[in-house]
N, C-alpha and C positions, 0 to 999 in steps of 0.2 A: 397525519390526522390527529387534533385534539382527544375524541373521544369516540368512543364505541361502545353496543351491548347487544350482545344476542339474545335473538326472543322466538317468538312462535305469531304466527297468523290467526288469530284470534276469527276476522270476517270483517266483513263491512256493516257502517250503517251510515245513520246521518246527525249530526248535528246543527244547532240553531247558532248563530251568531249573535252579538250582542245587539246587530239591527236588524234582525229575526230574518236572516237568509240561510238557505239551509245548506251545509257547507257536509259534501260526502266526503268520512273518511274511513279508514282501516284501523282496526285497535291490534293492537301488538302486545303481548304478553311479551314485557322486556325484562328482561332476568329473573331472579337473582341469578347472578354469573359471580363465579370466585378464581382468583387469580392463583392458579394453576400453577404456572411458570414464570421465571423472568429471565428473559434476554438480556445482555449486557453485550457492549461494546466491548471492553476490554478480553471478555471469555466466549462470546459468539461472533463478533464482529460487527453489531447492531443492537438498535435498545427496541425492544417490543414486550408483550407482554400475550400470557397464552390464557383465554378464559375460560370455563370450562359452567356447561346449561343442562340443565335436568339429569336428575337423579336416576341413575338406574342402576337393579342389584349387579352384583359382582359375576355370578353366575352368565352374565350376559358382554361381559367383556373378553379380552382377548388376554393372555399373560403380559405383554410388552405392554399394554395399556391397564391394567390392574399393580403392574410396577411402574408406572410410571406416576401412576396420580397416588400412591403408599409414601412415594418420596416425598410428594410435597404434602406430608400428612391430612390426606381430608379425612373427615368422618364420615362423607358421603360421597361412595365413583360417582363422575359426571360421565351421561353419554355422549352431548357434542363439546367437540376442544376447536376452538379458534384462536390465531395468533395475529394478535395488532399490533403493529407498529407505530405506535403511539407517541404524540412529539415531546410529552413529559411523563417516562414511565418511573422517575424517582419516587415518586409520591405512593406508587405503590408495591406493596408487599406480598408474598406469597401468604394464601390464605382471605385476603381480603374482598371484600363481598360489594360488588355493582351492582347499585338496582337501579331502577327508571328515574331516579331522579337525579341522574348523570345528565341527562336533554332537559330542554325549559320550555314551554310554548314561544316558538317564534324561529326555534332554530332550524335550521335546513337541514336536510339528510337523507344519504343517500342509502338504500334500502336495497339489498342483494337477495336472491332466496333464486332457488329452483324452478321454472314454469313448469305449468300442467300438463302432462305427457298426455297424447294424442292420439298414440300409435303410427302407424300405416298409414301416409295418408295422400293422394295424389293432388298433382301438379293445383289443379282448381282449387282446394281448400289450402294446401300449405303454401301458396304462390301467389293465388287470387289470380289464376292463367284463365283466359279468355274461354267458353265451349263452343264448341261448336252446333249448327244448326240442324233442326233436328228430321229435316225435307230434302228433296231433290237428290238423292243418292249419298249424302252423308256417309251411311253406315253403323254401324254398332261402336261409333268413334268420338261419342260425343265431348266425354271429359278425358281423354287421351292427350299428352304431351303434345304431340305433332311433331314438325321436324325439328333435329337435332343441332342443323346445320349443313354447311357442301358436304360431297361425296369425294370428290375429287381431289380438293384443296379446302381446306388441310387435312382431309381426309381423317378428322378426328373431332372428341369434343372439349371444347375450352374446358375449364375448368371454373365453377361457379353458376356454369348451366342449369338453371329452375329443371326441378325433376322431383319423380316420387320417393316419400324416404322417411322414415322417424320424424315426427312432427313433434317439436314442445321437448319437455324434460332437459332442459339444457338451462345452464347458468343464465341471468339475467337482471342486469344491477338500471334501476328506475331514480334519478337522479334529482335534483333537488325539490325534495319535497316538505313540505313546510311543517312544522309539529303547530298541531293545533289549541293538543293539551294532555297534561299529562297527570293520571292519577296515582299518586306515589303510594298510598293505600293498599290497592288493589295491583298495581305496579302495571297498569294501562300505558301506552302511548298512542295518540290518535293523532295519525298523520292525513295530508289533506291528500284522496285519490286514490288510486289502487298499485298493491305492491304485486311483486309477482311471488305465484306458489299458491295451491292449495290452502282449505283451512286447516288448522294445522301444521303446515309447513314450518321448517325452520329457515328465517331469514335472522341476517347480520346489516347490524344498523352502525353508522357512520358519519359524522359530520359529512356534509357535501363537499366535493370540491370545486364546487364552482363557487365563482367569485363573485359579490353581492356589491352592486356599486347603487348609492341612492339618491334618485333625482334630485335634482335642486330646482326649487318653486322656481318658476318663471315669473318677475316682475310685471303687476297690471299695468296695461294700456300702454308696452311698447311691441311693438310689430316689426318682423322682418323683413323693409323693403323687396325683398327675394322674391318672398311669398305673400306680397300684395296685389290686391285686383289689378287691373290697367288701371281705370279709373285712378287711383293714388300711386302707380309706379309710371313714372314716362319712358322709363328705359323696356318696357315691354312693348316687344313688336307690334303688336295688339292698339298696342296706340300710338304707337308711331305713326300707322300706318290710318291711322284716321282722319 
């Protein structure tokens, strides 16, 4: 990855475009983040770089982490550390401070953060499983799983079988999404559409990695025999058969 910066979940809203269509996006409190650590090829076996997002007193860390961020002398603990792998970490130094205006409107990026936990929750709502109807002897079985599979053979159940269970709170990376705009100010990113996580949440933002290839205009007023009417193609059955 070129670049990265951990932020927070600000919320949604909307903005106007410059031919007044209204474009939903998500603002992201993107750093400041300070460079924590650095990875080296020759002393770790790879180059990356470790960041480190919001201040929190020292009382609220753990010792292995209060020595750890003393070494690379901050003046302030950070409580989230993330480590990127970044394709050119020469450029930076331990101590050195990311803010939002690492991204530019127009770039793509991929947005990680935690979804919304859900709890408990059956096959219908975490699955979208079929219910059953609620007449003719049914039962008290309306949003019930149902069967599992044979008895016999294989006398067990696959594994990946839709079933009740922890819904949500799980990792979840939302992939190329377009930066709208960014206020280096107020240290805003407003990406187009929804991240995942709570407001609030911490998500890690990334160049995308998908690959951006762009159209090439097509030439007025030539046409591809292929996809022309009969009437203008005579190799179509259609009028051949005329």
């Amino acid at each position: 990855m070129e670049k990265a910066i951990i932020g927070k979940k600000i919320g949604m809203t909307q903005i106007f475009d410059e031919a007044g269509h209204v474009v939903p996006v998500t603002l992201i409190q993107a750093g400041p983040c300070t460079v924590v650590q650095k990875k080296t090829a020759e002393k770790d076996g790879y180059d990356a770089i470790q960041l480190g997002f919001e201040t929190v007193p020292e009382r609220k860390l753990t010792k292995p982490e209060i020595g750890h961020q003393k070494k690379a002398g901050l003046e302030e603990f950070k409580k989230v550390l993330k480590e990127f792998p970044l394709a050119d970490c020469s450029k930076y130094e331990v101590g050195d401070e990311l803010k939002a205006d690492v991204f530019a409107a127009g770039d793509f990026v991929d947005v990680t953060g935690i979804s919304k936990g859900h709890g408990y929750q059956g096959v219908v709502k975490r699955h979208g499983a079929s219910r059953l109807k609620e007449t003719h002897g049914t039962g008290p079985v309306h949003r019930h799983a149902g069967s599992m599979g044979s008895g016999t053979d294989p006398s067990r159940i696959f594994k990946g079988k839709i079933g009740a269970g922890q819904m949500g709170n799980e990792q979840v990376t939302v992939e190329n999404l377009d930066v709208v705009q960014v206020d280096t100010e107020l240290g805003l990113i407003a990406v187009r559409g929804a991240i995942p996580g709570p407001k609030g949440g911490i998500v890690f933002v990334k160049n995308t990695v998908k690959t951006h290839v762009e159209k090439k205009a097509t030439e007025a007023g030539r046409v591809n025999p292929q996809k022309a009417s009969a009437r203008v193609n005579p190799q179509k059955a259609s009028a051949r058969n005329k």
